[in-house]
Structure formats: C-alpha cells, structure tokens
DODO-138084 format. One line per field, with one value per residue (C-alpha): residue in three letters; x, y, z. Coordinates in steps of 0.05 Angstrom, whole numbers, m for minus. Example, Ala and Ser with C-alpha at 12.3 -4.5 7.8 and 13.67 -1.06 7.14 Angstrom:
2
sevex [ALA|SER];
x [246|273];
y [m90|m21];
z [156|143];
//
This chain:
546
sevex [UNK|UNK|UNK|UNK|UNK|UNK|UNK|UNK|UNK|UNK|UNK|UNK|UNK|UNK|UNK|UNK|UNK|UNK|UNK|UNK|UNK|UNK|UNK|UNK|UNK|UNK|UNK|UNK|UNK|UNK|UNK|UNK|UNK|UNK|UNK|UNK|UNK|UNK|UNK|UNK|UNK|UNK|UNK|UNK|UNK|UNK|UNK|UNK|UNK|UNK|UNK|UNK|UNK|UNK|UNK|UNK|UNK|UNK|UNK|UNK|UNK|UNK|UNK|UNK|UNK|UNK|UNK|UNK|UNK|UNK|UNK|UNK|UNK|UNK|UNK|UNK|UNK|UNK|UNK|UNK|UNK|UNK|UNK|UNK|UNK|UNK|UNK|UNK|UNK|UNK|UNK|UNK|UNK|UNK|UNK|UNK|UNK|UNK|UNK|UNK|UNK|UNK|UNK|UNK|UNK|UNK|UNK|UNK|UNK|UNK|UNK|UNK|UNK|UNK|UNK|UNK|UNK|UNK|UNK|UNK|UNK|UNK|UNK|UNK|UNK|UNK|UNK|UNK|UNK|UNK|UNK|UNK|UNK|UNK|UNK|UNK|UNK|UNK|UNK|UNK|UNK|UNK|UNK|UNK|UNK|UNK|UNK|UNK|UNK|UNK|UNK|UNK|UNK|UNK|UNK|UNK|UNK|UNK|UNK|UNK|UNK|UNK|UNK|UNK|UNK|UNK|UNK|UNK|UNK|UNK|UNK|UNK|UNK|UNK|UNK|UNK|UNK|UNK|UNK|UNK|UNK|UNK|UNK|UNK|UNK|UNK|UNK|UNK|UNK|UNK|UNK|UNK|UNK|UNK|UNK|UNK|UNK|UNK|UNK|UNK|UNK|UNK|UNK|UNK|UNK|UNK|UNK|UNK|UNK|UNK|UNK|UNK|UNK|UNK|UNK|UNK|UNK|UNK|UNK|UNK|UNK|UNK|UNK|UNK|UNK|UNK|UNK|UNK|UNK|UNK|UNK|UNK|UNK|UNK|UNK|UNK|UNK|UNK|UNK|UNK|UNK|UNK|UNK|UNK|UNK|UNK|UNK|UNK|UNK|UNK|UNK|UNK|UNK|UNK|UNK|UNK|UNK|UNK|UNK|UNK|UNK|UNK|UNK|UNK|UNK|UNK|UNK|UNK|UNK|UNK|UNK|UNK|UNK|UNK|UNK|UNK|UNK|UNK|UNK|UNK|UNK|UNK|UNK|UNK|UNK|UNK|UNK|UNK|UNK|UNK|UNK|UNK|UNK|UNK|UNK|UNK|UNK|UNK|UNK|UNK|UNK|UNK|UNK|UNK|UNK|UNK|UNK|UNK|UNK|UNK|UNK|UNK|UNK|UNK|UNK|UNK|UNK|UNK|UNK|UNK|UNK|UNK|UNK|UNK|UNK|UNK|UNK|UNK|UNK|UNK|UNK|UNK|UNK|UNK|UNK|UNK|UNK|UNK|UNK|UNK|UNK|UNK|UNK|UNK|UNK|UNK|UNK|UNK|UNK|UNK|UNK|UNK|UNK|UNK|UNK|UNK|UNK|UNK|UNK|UNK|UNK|UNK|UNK|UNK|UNK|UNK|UNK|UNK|UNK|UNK|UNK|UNK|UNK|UNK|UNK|UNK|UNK|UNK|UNK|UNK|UNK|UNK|UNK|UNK|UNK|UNK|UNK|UNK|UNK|UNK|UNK|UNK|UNK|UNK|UNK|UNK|UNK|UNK|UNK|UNK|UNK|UNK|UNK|UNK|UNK|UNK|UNK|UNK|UNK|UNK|UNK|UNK|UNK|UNK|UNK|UNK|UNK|UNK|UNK|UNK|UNK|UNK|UNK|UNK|UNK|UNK|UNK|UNK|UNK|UNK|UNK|UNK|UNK|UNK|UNK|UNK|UNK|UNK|UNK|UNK|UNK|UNK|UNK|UNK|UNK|UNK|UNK|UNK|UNK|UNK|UNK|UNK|UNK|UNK|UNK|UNK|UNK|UNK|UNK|UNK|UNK|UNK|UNK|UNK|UNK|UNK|UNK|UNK|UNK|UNK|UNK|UNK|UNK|UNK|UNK|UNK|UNK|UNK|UNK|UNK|UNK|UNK|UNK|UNK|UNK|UNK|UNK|UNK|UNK|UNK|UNK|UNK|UNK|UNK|UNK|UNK|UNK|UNK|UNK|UNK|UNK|UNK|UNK|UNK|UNK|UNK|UNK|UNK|UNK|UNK|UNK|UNK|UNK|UNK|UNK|UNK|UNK|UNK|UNK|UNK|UNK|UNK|UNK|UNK|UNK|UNK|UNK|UNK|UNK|UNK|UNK|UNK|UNK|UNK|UNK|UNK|UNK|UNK|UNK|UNK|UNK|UNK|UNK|UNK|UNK|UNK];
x [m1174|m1226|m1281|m1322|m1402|m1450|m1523|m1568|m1582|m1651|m1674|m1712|m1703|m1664|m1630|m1612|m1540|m1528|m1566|m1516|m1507|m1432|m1377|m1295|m1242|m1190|m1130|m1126|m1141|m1222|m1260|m1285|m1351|m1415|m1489|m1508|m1579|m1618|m1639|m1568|m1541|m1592|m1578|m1501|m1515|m1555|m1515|m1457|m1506|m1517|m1455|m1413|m1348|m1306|m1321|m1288|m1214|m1180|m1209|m1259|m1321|m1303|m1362|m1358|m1416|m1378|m1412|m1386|m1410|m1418|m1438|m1492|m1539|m1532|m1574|m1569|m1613|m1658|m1651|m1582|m1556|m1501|m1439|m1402|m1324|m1272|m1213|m1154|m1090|m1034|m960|m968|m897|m891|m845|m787|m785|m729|m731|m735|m802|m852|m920|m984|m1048|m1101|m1161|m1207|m1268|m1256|m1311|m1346|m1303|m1345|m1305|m1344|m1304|m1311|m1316|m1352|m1278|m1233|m1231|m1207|m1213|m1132|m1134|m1174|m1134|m1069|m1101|m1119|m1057|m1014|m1065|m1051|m982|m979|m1017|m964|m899|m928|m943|m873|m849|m886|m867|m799|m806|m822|m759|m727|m745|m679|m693|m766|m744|m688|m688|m706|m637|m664|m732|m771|m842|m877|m949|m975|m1022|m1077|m1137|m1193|m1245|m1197|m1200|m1233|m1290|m1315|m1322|m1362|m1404|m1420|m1499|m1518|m1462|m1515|m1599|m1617|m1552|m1525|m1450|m1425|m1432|m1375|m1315|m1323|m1262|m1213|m1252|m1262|m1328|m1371|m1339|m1374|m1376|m1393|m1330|m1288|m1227|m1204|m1263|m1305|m1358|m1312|m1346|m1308|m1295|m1253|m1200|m1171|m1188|m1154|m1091|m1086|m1083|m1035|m988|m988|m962|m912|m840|m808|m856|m806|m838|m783|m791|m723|m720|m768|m761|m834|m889|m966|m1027|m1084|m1144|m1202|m1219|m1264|m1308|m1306|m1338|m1393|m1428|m1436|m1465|m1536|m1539|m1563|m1497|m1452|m1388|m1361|m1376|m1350|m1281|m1278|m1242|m1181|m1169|m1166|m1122|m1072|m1073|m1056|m1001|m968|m953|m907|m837|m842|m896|m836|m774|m797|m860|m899|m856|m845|m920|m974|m1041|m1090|m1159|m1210|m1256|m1236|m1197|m1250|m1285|m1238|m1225|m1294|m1294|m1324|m1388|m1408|m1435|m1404|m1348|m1294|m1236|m1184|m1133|m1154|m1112|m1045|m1021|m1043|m1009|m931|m952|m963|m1037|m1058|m1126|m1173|m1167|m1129|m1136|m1087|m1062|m1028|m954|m967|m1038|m1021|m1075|m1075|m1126|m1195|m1202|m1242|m1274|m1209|m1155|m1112|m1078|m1020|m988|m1026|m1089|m1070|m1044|m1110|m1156|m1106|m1113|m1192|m1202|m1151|m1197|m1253|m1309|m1314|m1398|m1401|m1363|m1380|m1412|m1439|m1455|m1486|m1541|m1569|m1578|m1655|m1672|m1606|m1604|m1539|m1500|m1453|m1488|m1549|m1513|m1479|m1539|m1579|m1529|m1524|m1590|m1614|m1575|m1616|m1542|m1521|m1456|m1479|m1500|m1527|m1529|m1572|m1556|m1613|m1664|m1618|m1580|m1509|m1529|m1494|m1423|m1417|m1465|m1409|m1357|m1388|m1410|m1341|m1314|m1363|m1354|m1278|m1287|m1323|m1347|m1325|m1360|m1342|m1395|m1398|m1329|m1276|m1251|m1286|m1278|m1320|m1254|m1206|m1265|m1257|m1184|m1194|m1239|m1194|m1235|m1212|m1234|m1258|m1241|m1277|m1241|m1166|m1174|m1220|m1144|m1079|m1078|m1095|m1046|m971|m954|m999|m1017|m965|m955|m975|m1047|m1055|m1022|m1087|m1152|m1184|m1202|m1260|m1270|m1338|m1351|m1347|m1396|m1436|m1445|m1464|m1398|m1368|m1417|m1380|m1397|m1380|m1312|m1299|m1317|m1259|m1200|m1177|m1184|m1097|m1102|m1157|m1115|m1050|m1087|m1114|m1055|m1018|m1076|m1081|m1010|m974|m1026|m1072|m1023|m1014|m1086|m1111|m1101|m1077|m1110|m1079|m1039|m1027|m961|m938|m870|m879|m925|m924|m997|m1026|m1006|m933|m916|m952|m908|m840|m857|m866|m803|m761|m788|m774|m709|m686|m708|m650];
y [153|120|85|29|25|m26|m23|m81|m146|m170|m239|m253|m320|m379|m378|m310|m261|m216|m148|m91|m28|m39|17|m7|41|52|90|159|150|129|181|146|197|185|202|166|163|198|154|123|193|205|141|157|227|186|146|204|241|187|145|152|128|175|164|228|237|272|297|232|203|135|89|14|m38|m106|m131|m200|m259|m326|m355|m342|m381|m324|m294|m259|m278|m237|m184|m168|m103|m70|m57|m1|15|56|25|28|31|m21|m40|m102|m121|m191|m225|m176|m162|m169|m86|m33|m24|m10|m17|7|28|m32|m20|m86|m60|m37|m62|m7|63|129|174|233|298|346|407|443|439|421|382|391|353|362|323|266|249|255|199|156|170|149|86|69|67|24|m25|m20|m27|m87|m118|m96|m137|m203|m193|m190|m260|m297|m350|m345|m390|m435|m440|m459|m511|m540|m595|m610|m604|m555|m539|m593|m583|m615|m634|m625|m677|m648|m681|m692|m637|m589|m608|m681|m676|m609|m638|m702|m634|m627|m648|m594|m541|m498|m516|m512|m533|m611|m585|m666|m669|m613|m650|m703|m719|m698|m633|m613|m636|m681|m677|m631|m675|m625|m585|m643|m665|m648|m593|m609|m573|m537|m486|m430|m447|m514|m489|m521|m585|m587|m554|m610|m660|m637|m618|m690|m708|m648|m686|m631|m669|m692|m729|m706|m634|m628|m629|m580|m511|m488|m524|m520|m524|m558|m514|m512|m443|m436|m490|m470|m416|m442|m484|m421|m374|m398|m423|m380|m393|m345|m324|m362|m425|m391|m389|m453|m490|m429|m428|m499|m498|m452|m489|m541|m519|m478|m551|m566|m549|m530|m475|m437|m449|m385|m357|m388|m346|m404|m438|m423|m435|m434|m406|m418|m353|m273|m245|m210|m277|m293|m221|m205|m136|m131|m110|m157|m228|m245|m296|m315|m274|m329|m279|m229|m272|m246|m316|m311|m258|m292|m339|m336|m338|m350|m333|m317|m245|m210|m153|m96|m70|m151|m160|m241|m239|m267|m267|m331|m353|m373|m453|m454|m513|m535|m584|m606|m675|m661|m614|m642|m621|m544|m539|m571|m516|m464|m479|m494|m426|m388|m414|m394|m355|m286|m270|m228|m158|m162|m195|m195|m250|m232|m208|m134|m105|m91|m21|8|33|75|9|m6|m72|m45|14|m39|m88|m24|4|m74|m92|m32|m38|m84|m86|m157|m121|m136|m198|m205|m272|m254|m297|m278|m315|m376|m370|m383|m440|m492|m467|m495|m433|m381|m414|m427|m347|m328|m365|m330|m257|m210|m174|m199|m141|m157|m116|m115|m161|m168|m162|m134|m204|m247|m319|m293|m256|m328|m360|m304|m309|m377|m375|m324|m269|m209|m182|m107|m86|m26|m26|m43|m81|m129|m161|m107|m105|m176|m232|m207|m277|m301|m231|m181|m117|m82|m93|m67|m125|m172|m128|m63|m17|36|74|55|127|151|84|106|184|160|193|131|82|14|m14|44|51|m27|m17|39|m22|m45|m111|m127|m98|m154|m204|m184|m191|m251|m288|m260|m283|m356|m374|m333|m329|m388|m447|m407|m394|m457|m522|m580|m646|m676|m723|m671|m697|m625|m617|m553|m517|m491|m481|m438|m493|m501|m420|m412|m469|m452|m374|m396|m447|m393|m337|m382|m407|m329|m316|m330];
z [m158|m197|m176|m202|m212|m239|m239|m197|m222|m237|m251|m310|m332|m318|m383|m386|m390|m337|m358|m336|m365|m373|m373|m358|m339|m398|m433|m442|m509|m490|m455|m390|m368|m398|m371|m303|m299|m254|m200|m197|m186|m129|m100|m95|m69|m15|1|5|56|100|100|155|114|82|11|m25|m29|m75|m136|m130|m102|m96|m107|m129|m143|m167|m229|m249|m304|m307|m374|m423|m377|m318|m274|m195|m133|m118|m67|m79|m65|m93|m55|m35|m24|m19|m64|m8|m52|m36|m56|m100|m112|m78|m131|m144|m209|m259|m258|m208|m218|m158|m164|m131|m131|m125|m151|m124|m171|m233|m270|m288|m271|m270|m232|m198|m217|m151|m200|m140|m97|m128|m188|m251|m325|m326|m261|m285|m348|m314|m259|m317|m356|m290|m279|m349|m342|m283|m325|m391|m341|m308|m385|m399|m336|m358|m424|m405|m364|m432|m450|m518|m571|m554|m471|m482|m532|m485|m434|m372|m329|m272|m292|m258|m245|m180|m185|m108|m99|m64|m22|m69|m40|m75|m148|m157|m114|m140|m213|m178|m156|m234|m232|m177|m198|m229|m219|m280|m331|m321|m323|m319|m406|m397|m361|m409|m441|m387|m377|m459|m467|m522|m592|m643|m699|m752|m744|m745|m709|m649|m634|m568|m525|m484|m429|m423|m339|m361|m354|m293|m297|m374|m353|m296|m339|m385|m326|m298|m370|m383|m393|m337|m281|m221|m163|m119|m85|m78|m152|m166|m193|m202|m157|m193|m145|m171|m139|m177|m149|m211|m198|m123|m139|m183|m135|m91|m142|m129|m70|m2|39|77|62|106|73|13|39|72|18|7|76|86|27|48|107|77|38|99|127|72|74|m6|10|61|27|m18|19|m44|m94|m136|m142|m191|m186|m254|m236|m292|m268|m276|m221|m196|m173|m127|m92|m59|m26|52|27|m28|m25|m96|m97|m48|m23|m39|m70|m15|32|47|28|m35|m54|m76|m118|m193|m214|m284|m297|m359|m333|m297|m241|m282|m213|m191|m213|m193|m235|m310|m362|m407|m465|m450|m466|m543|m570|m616|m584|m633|m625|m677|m718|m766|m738|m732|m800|m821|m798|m811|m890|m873|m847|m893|m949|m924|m967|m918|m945|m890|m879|m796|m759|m670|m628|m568|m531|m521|m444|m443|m414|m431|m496|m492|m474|m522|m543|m551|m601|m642|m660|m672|m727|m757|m755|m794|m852|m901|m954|m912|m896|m818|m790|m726|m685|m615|m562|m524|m558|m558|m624|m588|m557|m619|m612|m685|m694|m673|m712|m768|m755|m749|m817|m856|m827|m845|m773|m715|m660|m592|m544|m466|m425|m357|m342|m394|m432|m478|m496|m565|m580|m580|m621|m666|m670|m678|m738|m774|m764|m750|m679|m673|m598|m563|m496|m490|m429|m468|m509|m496|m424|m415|m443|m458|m470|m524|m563|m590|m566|m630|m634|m697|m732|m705|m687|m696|m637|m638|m575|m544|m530|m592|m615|m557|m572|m654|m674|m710|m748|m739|m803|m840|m803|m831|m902|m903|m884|m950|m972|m980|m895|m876|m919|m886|m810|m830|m845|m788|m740|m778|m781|m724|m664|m676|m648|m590|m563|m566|m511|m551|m516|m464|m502|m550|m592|m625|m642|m704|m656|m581|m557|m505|m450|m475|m476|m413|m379|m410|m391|m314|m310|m344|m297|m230|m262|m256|m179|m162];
//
C-alpha cells in the first residue's frame, strides 16, 4: 500500500501559502517516486528503528505526514510535528450501490504518496504499479458509480411529486453562530466582508454583474440559502425524500486552525451534532442513508488521523459514514464522499447574465499563450511550482506570463480573471492538497486549464466535468515537468489553434453554467448551475434506494 508524506511547516509570515514540497499519489500513467532528500530519508529510517509500531507490510513502508491548506493567507503554528500512520484499509460501502461493486482500501493520507519499495526483501517495480494500477481502479469504479446516480435530462427537469427536500433546522452554534464568529475566525484577516451578501461577498464592480468576492470556504453558507428557497422544500418529514444538514463543518474548522486548543474542543461541535440528529426519528428511519451534508473544506479536514493535531475527525465517526457528503474534494477511497465545484466569484441572477459573459469571454483577445498564478515553495526547487515559473519566467518571447501570488499579486481577484481572459491555457499545478479553485476560475474565464495530476479535475467531480478530459484541459505528467523532460510552454505551442478554439467553446458554452452558484434568488430557466445538478443528482439517487 502506499503511503503518504509531507514535509514540516514553518512560519514565515502572516500572509503567507503553506510552503510544502508537494507530491500526490496518481494513475499509472504518472510515475509516483522521485528523490526524498536526505535528512527526510534519515528521519524515516529513524523513526523505522525506534518505533515500536509495525510500520512495513507488504511491499511498503507505510509513512504519512498530513499536509493540508487553507487559503493564500496560510501559515502552521509553530512546533508542529508531523504525524505518523499506518493507513488501516477498510470496507467503505455504506450506501449500496446501484452495482455489485465492493469497495476498499482507505487511504486517510494521501496527500503526498512516496511509497518505500522494500527492494532489499521483497519488493519489486512490477509490484508497485500493479498496487497503483488496482488503487486506480477503485477510484474510476467509484466515479463510474456516481456517474451512474446522475438523473436524465427529463427527471431533473420534472416536478416535485416524491422528491421533497427537508431543511433540518438546526440550533444556531451549528451554522449561524459560527459566521457571527467571522471577526476572530482567522487573527489577522476580518473574514465578516466575506458572508456579505448571503455568504458571496462585496460585489466587484469592475467585472460587472453578478461577480462578488467570494472566498473559496463559502460554500456552506451559499448552498444554505439556496436550499431554503429550492421549490422541492417540504416542512413535513414525512414528506421528505432527501433530508440536508446545515453543518458548517468548514467554518468549524477555521476558528480552530490558529488557536492552541485540544482536540477535544475540536470535536465538540460533530459530536454534539450527531447527537443531535440521533434524537430525531428522520436520522433512524435509514441509519442517515438519505441525508447530505455540504462541507465547504477538503475531505481531509475533517478526517484527522490519531496522531495529528490538524482538523476534526467529524467524518472519522462511524456515524458519519451513511450519509452523502459533498465537499470541494473528495477522499478517492469514500463511496458517500462527492466532489462538487469550488464557489468562484460569478453568481448569475438570470439566464441573461450567463449568456452575457459567455459571449464576453468567447470574445475575448487571448495576448497570452499561458499563463500561472501562484506562488513558488522556497527551498524546494524540484517542486513542481518552482519548475514551472522557472521555465516561464525565462522566456523573454511573452508566450509565458507569470502572476506570483507570493508577493501579493492575487490578492484583486479581478487580477486572476482578468489573467485568465487574456491567457489560451492556464497551468494548474497541485497545492497543498490535490484541487484548485484556480482551475474553476480558469474554466470560468475560458481558459483552457493545463492539469499535471489527475486527482487535481478527473477523479474529483463526475457530476459537473465529463469523463473525457481531453475535450476541456490538457494533462502533462508532473514527473516528466519535474525531471526537465517536457518544457510546458513548448508542449502548448504544438496544440493547434482550430484544438484551443474547439476546447474553448466546449468549456464556454457546455461546462460554464454548470460550475458556477447562481445567487440565491437565482431565476434560471435555459441553464442548470452547479447547485441545481448537484440537487437533482441527490433527489434522484435517494429516489432509487429503494
């Protein structure tokens, strides 16, 4: 089995990313090994020596350090150490499926994968692609099965008769009062100019209509309010197909992340929330199988190993592990885990509004053939952010253009956008985790997105993005970027220009309606938006449980 390994966190500012040296497990296709420095490699044999848990089975030494992110404002308290465990694999097949399928194999860390081939024993290179290969394949069958929960076009357009959605209506420390937490969320950022305008932020006035200053952790609050309006609401339970929680687990989170508390008082809010929900009648009827919670954080937030500090251990609990959870990422080994877009800065009002910025953006003059925004990981040089700035900075043709976020040039979100409309492909690097809101602002802007790892997009949202990626980005293997086998830029000049057009117009009038959150009295009748497919997918998949 694989294991997962991030470097330690250092503090260097206030207003400063997360500087990891950043690896994900992925396909087959991507070779996974690359060098591990020294000292990291003595501090694992170390550890190996002296440990008295059984860290090696298999073919692998099983090592994980979580690595997570936060924002572009992020940074770790001092003093903490990474943690190590064993990933214990375990059947994950609460909801049956509408197959046979089985699944297994949890991995609770797979942030960054580096698995330790045991050539001295055992080991063997065959071994370690066939493990990947069979990991991989979990991941595509369970994509498969949520693909195959999706309504047809004439379901998701029909009525209400037997689809009725019940909106618990939960004490306030679980959703209200955590928002009213906004001015002391994080020491340094006044979060309270964000949940303006039910949750979507000020208006941007430059970009017009219907764009806001959306964080990319709104996401519950905004999906609350346009559930309390959705016309399939009942106030009945009786009447209910599909019951939605409104936890914001998210924000739960946050106000931890800085703050010198135990995990105890981390968890206090989950467990009094399952608590909670075990006294209603609703919550046993189907052990939870047919509620959905909407967590605005990656899965990985939520599942905190026994070691680490990070997070809460919400979907941990054994309560947790029915229901339907629709985050911004997923954990690839959780049948019930559902990825779903990150919120962007545009929430159309109208059909009107969408059509608007899809002839803005078709129209627009592409000066730039790529373009990055993002920030470089100081003192590792083989990272694959550091490798992509170098080969676009030192080109001096303007084929490249480089926006770093480091020194504060991402801090105008207009900036990115604007960015994006100017640029034909957009590099989308893997962060601190494996998603990127950057990639839905991309999409969003018409540019096309150029993907490194495929659990970055493919393994992600089945709902929203097609299965043939091809048709909407471009995928490079980071090792080969890494090793200075495949110049980016280069690679991009060789796509024709008819290939970006025909990507372009796919991405503009096929995918954009559906990534975006229309505002919460969103009126569109052409158009289903990220919210709408989400909701019609969940009705129609507890509609079938049958």
């Amino acid at each position: 089995m694989a294991i997962s390994l991030s470097k330690k966190k250092t503090r260097e500012s206030k207003k400063v990313e997360l500087k990891d040296d950043y690896c994900l497990f992925h396909s087959i296709l991507c070779k996974l090994l690359y060098r591990i420095p020294t000292a990291i490699l003595l501090f694992m044999l170390i550890f190996i020596w002296s440990s008295s848990t059984t860290i090696i089975s298999g073919s692998f030494v099983h090592v994980c350090v979580s690595s997570r992110k936060l924002s572009n404002l992020y940074c770790l308290s001092a003093g903490t150490q990474p943690s190590f465990e064993v990933p214990i694999p375990i059947i994950n097949n609460s909801i049956s499926t509408d197959t046979s399928t089985r699944f297994n194999g949890d991995m609770k860390e797979i942030v960054d994968v580096v698995p330790v081939i045991k050539n001295s024993i055992n080991g063997s290179r065959s071994d370690r692609h066939e493990e990947i290969a069979n990991a991989v394949k979990v991941v595509e069958e369970q994509l498969q099965v949520h693909r195959s929960w999706t309504g047809s076009s004439s379901s998701s357009r029909g009525g209400c008769d037997g689809r009725g959605i019940f909106v618990y209506d939960l004490p306030p420390k679980f959703n209200k009062d955590l928002v009213g937490e906004c001015g002391d969320m994080i020491p340094w950022v006044d979060f309270c100019k964000y949940f303006k305008n039910e949750a979507m932020g000020e208006p941007i006035q430059k970009l017009g209509k219907g764009w806001y200053q959306t964080h990319q952790y709104s996401l519950e609050p905004i999906f609350h309010s346009r559930v309390l309006k959705h016309p399939c609401r009942v106030y009945n339970e009786n009447e209910a197909k599909l019951f939605y929680v409104p936890f914001y687990g998210g924000l739960d989170i946050l106000r931890w992340h800085f703050k010198n508390v135990s995990n105890d008082v981390k968890d206090t809010l989950g467990l009094d929330l399952v608590k909670w929900l075990e006294s209603k009648p609703s919550w046993g009827q189907n052990s939870g199988k047919d509620h959905v919670f909407v967590l605005g954080k990656i899965s990985w937030d939520f599942r905190r190993n026994i070691n680490s500090s990070w997070g809460t251990s919400f979907l941990q609990l054994d309560q947790m592990q029915n229901p339907l959870k629709l985050l911004i990422e997923r954990q690839p080994w959780h049948i019930n885990d559902i990825g779903i877009p990150h919120p962007t800065h545009f929430h159309p009002h109208s059909d009107d509004d969408i059509i608007s910025w899809q002839l803005k953006i078709i129209r627009s003059n592409r000066k730039n053939l790529v373009s990055f925004a993002g920030g470089a990981r100081p003192g590792a040089p083989e990272n694959i952010r550091s490798v992509l700035i170098k080969q676009c900075t030192s080109r001096d043709d303007g084929y490249c253009k480089f926006l770093d976020c480091n020194s504060g040039g991402c801090n105008k979100s207009e900036s990115i956008i604007e960015l994006f409309m100017d640029s034909e492909f957009c590099l989308q690097p893997p962060g601190d985790s494996p998603t990127r809101k950057s990639v839905f602002d991309s999409l969003l802007s018409g540019c096309i997105p150029v993907l490194f790892d495929p659990f970055t997009v493919y393994y992600q949202y089945p709902w929203h993005l097609p299965e043939d990626h091809g048709r909407y980005s471009v995928f490079i293997d980071q090792e080969e970027v890494r090793k200075m086998r495949v110049n980016v830029v280069e690679r991009l000049m060789k796509v024709s220009v008819r290939e970006r057009e025909n990507m372009r117009r796919y991405i503009v009038y096929e995918l954009l309606p559906g990534l975006v959150y229309g505002d919460s009295s969103s009126e569109l009748e052409k158009f289903q938006d990220a919210f709408s497919i989400s909701m019609n997918n969940l009705l129609d998949r507890v509609s079938r449980m049958e």
